[in-house]
MARPALUM-979272 format. One line per field, with one value per residue (C-alpha): residue number from 1; x, y, z. Coordinates in nm, 3 decimals, always signed. Layout:
MARPALUM-979272
pos = [NUM / ...];
east = [X / ...];
north = [Y / ...];
up = [Z / ...];
***
This chain:
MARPALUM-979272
pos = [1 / 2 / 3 / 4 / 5 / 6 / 7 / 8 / 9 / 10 / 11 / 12 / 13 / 14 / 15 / 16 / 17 / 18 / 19 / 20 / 21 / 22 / 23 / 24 / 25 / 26 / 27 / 28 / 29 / 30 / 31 / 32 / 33 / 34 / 35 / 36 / 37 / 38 / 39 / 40 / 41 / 42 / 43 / 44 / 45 / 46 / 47 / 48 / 49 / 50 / 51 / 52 / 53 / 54 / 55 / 56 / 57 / 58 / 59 / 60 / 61 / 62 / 63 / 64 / 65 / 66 / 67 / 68 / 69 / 70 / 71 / 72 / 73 / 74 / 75 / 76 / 77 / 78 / 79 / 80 / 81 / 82 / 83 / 84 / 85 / 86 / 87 / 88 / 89 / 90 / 91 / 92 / 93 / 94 / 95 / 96 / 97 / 98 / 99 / 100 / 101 / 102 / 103 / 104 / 105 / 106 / 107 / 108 / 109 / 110 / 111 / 112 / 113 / 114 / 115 / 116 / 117 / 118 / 119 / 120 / 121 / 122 / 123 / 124 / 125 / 126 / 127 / 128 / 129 / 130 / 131 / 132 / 133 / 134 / 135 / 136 / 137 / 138 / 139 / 140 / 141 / 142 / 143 / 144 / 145 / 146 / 147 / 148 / 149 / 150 / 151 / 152 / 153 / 154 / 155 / 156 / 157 / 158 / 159 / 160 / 161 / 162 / 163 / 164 / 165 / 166 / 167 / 168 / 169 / 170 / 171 / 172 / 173 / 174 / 175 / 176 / 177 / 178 / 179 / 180 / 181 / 182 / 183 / 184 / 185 / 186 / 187 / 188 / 189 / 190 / 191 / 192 / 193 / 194 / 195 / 196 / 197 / 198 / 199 / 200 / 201 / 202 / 203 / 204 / 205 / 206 / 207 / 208 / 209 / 210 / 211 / 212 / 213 / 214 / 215 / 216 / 217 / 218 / 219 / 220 / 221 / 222 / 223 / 224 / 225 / 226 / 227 / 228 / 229 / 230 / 231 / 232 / 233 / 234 / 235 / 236 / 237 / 238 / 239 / 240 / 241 / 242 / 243 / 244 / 245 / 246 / 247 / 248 / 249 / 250 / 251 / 252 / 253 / 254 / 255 / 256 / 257 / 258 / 259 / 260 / 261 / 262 / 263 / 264 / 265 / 266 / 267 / 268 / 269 / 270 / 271 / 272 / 273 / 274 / 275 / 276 / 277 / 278 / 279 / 280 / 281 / 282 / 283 / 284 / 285 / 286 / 287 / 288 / 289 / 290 / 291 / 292 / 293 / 294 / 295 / 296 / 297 / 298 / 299 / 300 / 301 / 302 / 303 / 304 / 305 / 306 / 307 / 308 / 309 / 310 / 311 / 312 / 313 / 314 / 315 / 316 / 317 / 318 / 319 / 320 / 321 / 322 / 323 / 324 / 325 / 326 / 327 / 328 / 329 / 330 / 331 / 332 / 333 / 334 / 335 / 336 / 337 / 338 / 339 / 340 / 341 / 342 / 343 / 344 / 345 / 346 / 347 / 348 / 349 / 350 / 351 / 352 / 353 / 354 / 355 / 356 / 357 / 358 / 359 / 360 / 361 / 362 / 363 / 364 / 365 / 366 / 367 / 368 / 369 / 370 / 371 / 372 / 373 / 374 / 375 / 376 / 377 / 378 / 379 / 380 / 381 / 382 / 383 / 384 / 385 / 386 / 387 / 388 / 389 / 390 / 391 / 392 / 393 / 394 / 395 / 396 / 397 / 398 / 399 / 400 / 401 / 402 / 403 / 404 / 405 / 406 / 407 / 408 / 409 / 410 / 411 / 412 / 413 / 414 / 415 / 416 / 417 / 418 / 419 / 420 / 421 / 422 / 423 / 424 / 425 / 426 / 427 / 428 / 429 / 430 / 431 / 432 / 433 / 434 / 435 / 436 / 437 / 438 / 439 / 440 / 441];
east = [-2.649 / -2.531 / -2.188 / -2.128 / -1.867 / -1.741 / -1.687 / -1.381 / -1.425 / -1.343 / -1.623 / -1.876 / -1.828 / -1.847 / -2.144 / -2.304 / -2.203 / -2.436 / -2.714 / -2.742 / -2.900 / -2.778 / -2.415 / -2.461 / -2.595 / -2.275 / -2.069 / -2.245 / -2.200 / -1.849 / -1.826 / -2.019 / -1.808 / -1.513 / -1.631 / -1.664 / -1.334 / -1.226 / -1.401 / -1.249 / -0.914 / -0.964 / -1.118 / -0.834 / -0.657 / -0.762 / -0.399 / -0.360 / -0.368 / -0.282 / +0.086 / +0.106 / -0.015 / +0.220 / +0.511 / +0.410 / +0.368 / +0.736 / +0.857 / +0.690 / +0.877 / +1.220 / +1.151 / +1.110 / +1.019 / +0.744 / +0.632 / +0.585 / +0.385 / +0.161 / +0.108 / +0.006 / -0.264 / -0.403 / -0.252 / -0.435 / -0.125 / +0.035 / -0.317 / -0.259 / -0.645 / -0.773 / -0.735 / -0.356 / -0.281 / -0.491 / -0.591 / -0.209 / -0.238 / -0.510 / -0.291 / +0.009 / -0.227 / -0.361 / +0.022 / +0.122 / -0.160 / -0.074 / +0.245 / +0.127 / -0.157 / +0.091 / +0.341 / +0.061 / -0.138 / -0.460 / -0.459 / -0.395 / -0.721 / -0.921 / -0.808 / -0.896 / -1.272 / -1.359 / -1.600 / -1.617 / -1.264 / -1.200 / -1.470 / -1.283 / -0.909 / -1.040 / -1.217 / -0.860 / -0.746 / -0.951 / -0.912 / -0.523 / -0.578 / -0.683 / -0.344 / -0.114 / -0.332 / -0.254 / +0.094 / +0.106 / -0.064 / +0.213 / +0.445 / +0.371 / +0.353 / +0.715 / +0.833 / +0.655 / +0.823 / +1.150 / +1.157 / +1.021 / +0.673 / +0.521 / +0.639 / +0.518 / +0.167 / +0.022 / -0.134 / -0.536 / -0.374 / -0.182 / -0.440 / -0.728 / -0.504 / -0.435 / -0.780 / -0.942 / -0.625 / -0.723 / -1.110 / -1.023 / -0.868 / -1.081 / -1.386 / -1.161 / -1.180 / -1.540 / -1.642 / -1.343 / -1.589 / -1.884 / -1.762 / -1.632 / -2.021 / -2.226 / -2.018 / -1.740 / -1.582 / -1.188 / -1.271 / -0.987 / -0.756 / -0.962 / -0.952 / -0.562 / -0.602 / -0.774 / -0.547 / -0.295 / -0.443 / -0.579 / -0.213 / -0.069 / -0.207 / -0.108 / +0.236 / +0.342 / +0.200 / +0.442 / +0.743 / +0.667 / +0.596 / +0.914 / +1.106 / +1.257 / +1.477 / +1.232 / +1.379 / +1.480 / +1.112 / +1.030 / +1.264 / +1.117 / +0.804 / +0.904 / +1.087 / +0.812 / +0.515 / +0.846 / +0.843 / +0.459 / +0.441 / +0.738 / +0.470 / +0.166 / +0.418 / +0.546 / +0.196 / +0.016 / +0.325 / +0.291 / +0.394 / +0.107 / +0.113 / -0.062 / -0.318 / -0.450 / -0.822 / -0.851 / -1.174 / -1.330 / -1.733 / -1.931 / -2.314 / -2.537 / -2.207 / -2.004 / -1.708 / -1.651 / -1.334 / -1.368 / -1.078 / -1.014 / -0.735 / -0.654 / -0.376 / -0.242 / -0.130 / +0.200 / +0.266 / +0.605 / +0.549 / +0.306 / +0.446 / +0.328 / +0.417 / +0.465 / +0.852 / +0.875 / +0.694 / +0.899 / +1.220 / +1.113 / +0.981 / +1.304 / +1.563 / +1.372 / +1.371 / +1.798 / +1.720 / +1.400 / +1.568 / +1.885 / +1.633 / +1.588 / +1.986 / +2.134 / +2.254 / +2.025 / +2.102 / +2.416 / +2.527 / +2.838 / +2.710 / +2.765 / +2.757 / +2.373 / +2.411 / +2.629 / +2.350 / +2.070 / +2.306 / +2.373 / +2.016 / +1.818 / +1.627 / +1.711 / +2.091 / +2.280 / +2.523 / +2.755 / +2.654 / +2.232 / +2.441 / +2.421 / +2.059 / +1.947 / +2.266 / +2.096 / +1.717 / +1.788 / +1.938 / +1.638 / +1.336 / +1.525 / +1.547 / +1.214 / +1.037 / +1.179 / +1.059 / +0.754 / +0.652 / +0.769 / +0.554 / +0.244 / +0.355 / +0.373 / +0.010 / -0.106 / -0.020 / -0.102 / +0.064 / -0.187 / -0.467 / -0.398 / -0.404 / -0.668 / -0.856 / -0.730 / -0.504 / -0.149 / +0.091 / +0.162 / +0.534 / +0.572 / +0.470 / +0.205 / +0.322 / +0.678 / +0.742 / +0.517 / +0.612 / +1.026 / +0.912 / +0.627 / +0.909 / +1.200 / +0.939 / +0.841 / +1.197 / +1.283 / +1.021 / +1.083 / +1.403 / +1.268 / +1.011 / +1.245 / +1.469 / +1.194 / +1.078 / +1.442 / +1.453 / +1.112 / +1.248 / +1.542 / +1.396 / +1.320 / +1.713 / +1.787 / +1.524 / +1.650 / +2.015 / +1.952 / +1.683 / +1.815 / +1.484 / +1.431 / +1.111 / +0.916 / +0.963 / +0.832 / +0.699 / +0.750 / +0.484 / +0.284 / +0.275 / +0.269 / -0.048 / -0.213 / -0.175 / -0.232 / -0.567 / -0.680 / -0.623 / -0.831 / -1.109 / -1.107 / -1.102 / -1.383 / -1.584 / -1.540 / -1.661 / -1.987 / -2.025 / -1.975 / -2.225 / -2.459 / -2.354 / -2.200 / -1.871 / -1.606 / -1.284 / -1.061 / -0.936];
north = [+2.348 / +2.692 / +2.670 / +2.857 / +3.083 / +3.027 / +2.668 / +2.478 / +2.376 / +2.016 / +2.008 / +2.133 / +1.958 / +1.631 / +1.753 / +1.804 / +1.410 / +1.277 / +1.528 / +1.385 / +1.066 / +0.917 / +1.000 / +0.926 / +0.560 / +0.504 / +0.611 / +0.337 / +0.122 / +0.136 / +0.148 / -0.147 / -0.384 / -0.238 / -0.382 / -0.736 / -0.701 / -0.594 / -0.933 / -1.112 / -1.036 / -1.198 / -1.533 / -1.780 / -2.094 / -2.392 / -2.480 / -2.189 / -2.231 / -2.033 / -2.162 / -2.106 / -1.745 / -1.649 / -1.815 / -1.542 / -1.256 / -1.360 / -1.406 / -1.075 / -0.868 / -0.985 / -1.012 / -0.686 / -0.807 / -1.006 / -0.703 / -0.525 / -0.758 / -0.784 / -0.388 / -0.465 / -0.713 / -0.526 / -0.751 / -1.029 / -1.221 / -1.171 / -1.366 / -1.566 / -1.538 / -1.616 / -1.282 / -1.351 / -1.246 / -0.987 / -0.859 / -0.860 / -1.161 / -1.012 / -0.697 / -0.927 / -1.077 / -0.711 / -0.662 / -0.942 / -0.869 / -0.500 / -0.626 / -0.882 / -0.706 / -0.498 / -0.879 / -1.080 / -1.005 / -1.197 / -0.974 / -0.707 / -0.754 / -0.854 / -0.505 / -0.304 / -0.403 / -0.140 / -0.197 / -0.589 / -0.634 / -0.474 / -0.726 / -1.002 / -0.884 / -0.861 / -1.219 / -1.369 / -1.132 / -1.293 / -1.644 / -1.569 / -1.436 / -1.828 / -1.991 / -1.676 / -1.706 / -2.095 / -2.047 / -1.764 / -1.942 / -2.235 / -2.011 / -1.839 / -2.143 / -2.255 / -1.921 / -1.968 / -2.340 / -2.253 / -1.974 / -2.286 / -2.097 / -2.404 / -2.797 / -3.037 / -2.998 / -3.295 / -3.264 / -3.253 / -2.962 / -2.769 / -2.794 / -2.698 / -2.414 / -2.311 / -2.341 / -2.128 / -1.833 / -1.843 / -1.845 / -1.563 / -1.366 / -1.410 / -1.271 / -0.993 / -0.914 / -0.997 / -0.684 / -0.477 / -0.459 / -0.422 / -0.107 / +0.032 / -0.012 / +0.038 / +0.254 / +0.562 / +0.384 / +0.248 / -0.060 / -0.303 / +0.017 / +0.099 / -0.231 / -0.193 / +0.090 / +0.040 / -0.289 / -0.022 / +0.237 / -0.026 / -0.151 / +0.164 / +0.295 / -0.033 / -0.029 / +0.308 / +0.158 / -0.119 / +0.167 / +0.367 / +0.038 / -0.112 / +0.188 / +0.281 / +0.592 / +0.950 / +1.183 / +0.872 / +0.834 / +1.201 / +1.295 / +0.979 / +1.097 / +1.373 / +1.205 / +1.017 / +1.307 / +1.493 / +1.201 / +1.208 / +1.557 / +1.440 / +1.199 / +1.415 / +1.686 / +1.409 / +1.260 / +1.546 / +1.722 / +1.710 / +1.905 / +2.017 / +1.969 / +2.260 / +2.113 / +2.284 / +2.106 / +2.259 / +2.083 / +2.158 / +2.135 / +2.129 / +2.337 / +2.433 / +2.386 / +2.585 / +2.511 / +2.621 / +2.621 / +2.556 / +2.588 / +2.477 / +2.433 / +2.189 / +2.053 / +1.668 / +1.657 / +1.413 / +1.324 / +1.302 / +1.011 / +0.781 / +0.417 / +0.475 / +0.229 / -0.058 / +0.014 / -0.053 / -0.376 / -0.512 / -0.382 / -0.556 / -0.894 / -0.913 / -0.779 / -1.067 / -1.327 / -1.446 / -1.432 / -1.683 / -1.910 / -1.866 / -1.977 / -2.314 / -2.424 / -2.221 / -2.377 / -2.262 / -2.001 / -2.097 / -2.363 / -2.320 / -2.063 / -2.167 / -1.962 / -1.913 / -1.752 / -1.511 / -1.445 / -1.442 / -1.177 / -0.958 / -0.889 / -0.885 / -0.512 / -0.521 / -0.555 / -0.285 / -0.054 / -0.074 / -0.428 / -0.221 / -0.046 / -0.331 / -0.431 / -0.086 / +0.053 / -0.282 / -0.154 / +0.239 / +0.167 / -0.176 / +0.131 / +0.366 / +0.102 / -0.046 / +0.294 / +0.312 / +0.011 / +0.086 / +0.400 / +0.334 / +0.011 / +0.230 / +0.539 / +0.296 / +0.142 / +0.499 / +0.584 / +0.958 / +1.053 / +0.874 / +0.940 / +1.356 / +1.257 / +1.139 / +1.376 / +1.653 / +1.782 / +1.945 / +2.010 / +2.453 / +2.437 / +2.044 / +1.845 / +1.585 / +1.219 / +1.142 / +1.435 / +1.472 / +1.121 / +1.191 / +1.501 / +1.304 / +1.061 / +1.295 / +1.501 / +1.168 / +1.069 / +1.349 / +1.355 / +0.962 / +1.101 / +1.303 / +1.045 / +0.741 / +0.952 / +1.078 / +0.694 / +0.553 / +0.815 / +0.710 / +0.354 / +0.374 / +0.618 / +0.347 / +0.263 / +0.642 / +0.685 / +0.381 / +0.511 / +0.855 / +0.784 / +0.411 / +0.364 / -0.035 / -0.122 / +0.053 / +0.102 / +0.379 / +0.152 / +0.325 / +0.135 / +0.145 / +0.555 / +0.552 / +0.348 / +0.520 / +0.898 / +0.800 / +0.654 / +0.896 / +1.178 / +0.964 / +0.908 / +1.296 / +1.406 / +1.071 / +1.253 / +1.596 / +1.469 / +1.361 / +1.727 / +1.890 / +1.664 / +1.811 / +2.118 / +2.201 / +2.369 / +2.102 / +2.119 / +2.027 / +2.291];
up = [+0.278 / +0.341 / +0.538 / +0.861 / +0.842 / +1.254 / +1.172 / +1.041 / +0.673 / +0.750 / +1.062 / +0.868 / +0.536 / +0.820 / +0.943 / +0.634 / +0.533 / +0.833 / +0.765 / +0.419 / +0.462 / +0.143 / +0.295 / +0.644 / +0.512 / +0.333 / +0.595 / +0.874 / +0.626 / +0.623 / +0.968 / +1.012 / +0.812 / +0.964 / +1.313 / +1.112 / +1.055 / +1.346 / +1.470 / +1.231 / +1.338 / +1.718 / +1.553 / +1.563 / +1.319 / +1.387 / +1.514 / +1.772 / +2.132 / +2.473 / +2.452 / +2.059 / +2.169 / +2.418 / +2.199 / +1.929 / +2.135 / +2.192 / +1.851 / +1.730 / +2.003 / +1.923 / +1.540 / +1.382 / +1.016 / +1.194 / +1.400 / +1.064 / +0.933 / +1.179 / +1.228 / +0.815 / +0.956 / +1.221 / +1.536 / +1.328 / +1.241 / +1.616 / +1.737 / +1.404 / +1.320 / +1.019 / +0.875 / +0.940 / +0.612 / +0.556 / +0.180 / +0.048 / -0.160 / -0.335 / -0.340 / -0.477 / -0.766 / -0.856 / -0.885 / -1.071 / -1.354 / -1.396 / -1.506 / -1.699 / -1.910 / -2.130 / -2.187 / -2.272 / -2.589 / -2.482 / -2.160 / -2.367 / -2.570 / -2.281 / -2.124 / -2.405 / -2.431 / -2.160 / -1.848 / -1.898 / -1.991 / -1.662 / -1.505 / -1.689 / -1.526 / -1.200 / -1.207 / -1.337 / -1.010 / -0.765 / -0.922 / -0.883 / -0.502 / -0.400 / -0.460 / -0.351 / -0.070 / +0.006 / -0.053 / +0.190 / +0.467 / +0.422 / +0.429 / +0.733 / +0.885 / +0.764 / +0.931 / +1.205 / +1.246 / +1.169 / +1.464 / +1.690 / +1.733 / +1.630 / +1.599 / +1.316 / +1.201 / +1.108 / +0.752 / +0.827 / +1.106 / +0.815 / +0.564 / +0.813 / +0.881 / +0.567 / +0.397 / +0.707 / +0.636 / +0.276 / +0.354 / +0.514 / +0.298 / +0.039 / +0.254 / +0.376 / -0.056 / -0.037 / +0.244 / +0.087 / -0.241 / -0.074 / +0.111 / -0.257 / -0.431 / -0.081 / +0.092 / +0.089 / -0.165 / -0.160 / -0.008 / -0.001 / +0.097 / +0.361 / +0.483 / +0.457 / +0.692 / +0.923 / +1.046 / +1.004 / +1.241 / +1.460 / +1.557 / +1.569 / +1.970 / +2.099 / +1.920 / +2.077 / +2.408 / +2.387 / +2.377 / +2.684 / +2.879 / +2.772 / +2.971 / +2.672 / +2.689 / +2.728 / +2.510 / +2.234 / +2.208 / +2.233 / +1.963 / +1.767 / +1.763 / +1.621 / +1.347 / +1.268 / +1.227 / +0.977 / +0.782 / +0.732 / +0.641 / +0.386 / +0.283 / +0.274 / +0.066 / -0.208 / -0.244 / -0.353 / -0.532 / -0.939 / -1.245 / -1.453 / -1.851 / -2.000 / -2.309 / -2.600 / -2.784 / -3.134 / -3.281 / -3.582 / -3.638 / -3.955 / -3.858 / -4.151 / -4.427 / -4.208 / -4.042 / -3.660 / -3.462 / -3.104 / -2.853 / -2.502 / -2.273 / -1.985 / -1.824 / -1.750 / -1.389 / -1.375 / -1.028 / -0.895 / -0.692 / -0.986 / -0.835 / -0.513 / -0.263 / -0.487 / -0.498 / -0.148 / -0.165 / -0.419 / -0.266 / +0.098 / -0.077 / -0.253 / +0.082 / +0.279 / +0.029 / +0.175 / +0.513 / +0.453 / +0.256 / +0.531 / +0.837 / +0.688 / +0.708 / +0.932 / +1.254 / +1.556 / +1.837 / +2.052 / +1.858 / +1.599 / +1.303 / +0.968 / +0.622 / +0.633 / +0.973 / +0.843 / +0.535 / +0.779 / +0.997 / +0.717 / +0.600 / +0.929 / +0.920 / +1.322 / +1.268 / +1.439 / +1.289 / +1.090 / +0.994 / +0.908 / +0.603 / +0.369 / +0.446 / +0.439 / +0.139 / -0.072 / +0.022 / -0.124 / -0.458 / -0.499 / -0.396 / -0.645 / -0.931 / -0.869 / -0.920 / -1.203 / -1.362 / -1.214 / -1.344 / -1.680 / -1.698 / -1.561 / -1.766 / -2.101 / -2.020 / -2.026 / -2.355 / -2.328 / -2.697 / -2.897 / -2.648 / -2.686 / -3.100 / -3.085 / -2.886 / -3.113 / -2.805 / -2.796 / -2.614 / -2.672 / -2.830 / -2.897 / -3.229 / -3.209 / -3.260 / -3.175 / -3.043 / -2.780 / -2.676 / -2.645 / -2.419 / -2.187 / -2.168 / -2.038 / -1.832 / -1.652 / -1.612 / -1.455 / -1.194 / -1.140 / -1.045 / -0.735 / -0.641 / -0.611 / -0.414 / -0.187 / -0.179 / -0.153 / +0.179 / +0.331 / +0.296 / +0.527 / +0.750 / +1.037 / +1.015 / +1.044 / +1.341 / +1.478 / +1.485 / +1.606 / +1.911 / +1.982 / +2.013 / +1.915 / +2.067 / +1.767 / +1.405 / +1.198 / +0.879 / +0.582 / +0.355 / +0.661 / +0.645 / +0.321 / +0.281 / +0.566 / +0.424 / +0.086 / +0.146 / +0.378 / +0.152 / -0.151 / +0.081 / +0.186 / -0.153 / -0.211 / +0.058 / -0.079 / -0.449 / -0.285 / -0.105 / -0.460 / -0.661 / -0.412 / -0.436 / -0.103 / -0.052 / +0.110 / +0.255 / +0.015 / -0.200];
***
């Protein structure tokens, strides 16, 4: 399809996806299983009733950590459906065997067979996503009984509860694959955002209803489209590795030289938004554990009210500085770890040997492994910072605009751009294939 040179790039190249009907079918089908889950979100536990409701709605407006969960969910876990918990646990397991291929030599094997020892990870990944899942729905039930949402469960109630949250979950996986072999592709981080998108409009709602100051939320708006172009810029920012191929061909008892060159693009942020995950998991880990003893509101506090105090996300300055002080240096040491776990997995060195590649100016072997290694530590350096910053962005935003109704989520961003931009550049590798001009350069 010839492109129209009066038209935006990105308008035509969309255009051109529905007039292919290959595309276009793909693209309803994504759509279409996005509505199930949008369904699926508004179906609720088996324990959840108009009171239970209004308790949460609540709960989730005093309780920022719970507010941020449920903008992860989608508004599910604020109507505590049974998509409560969205596709994290499967997230967590995917987690939990990336760092457990490379420690455990069977793994290790099973990796290293190709296309079915990738089938064979991701069966022991959905296997794993069951009981994460469980635990999860107990858990959210603990939290939601220790903030006096909820009073005792009987067991039938809990376990009807927690097997319909895990049911859940697990077909929440389920239409996540099916929109990654039928559809645009990306499915379980699609799913991710679109929860994420959905929650968003009604989020921002909440602040101008809740008479919050005009020019605090003016001037946190603005903070919060800075830090995603900050985003957008770190995402797509990487050094390039110039390669040299020198192969050598026998034809007819002759030898030929061949030559190429390409380049090995090392980005600057390579762990993502795991960092974050880690670093929040672990910076709410005391104040769970603190919930269960401390004393409750307006009676005398005890030494788990002061823990519980000390790392609530919503405390106010200057008490914030060691929740947020503790969050920075976790991001910046969890990226770290990260990317050198990732960067060791990908064992570029002997893959370049072995492809008869080079680095121009470096020796093979050894060598080209001590510089991968400082070139990677170096931009690990920028990207933890960049992440470290992202991290306590809501904490600056929240200082500046006093602003407390809403909170910029900085995983939340993160996961939004970041799969927006793979599905453009998705989208735009289906426009090439067919030889149309996209809008991606």
């Amino acid at each position: 399809m010839q492109r129209r040179e009066n038209q935006p790039r990105l308008i035509q190249a969309m255009m051109a996806f529905f007039t292919l009907p290959d595309l276009r079918r793909r693209l309803l089908f994504t759509f279409g299983i996005l509505v199930v889950f949008r369904f699926m979100v508004h179906v609720p536990a088996p324990m959840v009733t108009t009171e239970v409701l209004q308790k949460l709605a609540e709960t989730f407006e005093q309780n920022q950590l719970l507010g941020m969960l449920d903008l992860f969910s989608g508004g599910a876990m604020r109507n505590f459906s049974v998509a409560a918990l969205g596709v994290y646990p499967y997230i967590t397991a995917s987690i939990i065997m990336q760092l457990l291929v490379p420690v455990i030599p069977r793994l290790q094997s099973i990796a290293q067979e190709g296309e079915v020892g990738q089938r064979k990870i991701n069966r022991i990944t959905h296997l794993l996503t069951v009981p994460l899942t469980a635990l999860s729905g107990y858990g959210q039930l603990a939290l939601l009984h220790s903030q006096n949402v909820i009073g005792h469960l009987e067991a039938p109630v809990t376990a009807a509860t927690v097997v319909s949250v895990t049911a859940g979950t697990v077909f929440l996986v389920w239409l996540g694959e099916l929109i990654t072999e039928r559809g645009i592709g990306n499915g379980i981080s699609i799913i991710i955002f679109a929860g994420i998108v959905a929650s968003m409009p009604e989020m921002i709602g909440r602040g101008f209803l809740a008479k919050e100051d005009p020019l605090g939320l003016i001037t946190f708006i603005i903070l919060g489209l800075a830090t995603l172009v900050f985003i957008v810029m770190f995402i797509e920012a990487h050094r390039r590795i110039p390669v040299q191929y020198a192969r050598s061909t026998f034809r007819s008892g002759r030898m030929y030289r061949q030559s190429g060159s390409t380049h090995i693009p090392l980005r600057v942020n390579t762990a993502g938004m795991i960092p974050l995950i880690f670093a929040i998991a672990l910076m709410q880990f005391p104040a769970t554990i603190a919930t269960w003893f401390m004393n409750p509101t307006g009676q005398d506090p005890n030494f788990w009210n002061t823990i519980y105090n000390l790392f609530r996300m919503d405390a106010p300055f200057p008490g914030g500085l060691i929740y947020w002080g503790l969050y920075f240096a976790l991001v910046i040491g969890f990226t770290f770890f990260y990317t050198m776990i990732m960067f060791e997995q990908m064992n570029l060195p002997k893959t370049l040997q072995q492809q008869g590649g080079f680095i121009p100016g470096v020796r093979p072997g050894k060598a080209t492994a001590d510089y991968l290694n400082r070139v990677i530590k170096h931009l690990t350096f920028g990207g933890a910072l960049f992440l470290a910053i992202i991290a306590i962005t809501p904490f600056i935003a929240r200082e500046i605009t006093n602003v407390t109704i809403l909170t910029i989520s900085s995983t939340a961003l993160l996961i939004a751009v970041g799969v927006a931009l793979d599905t453009m550049k998705q989208l735009e590798a289906q426009l090439t294939m067919r030889r149309y001009e996209g809008f991606l350069k």
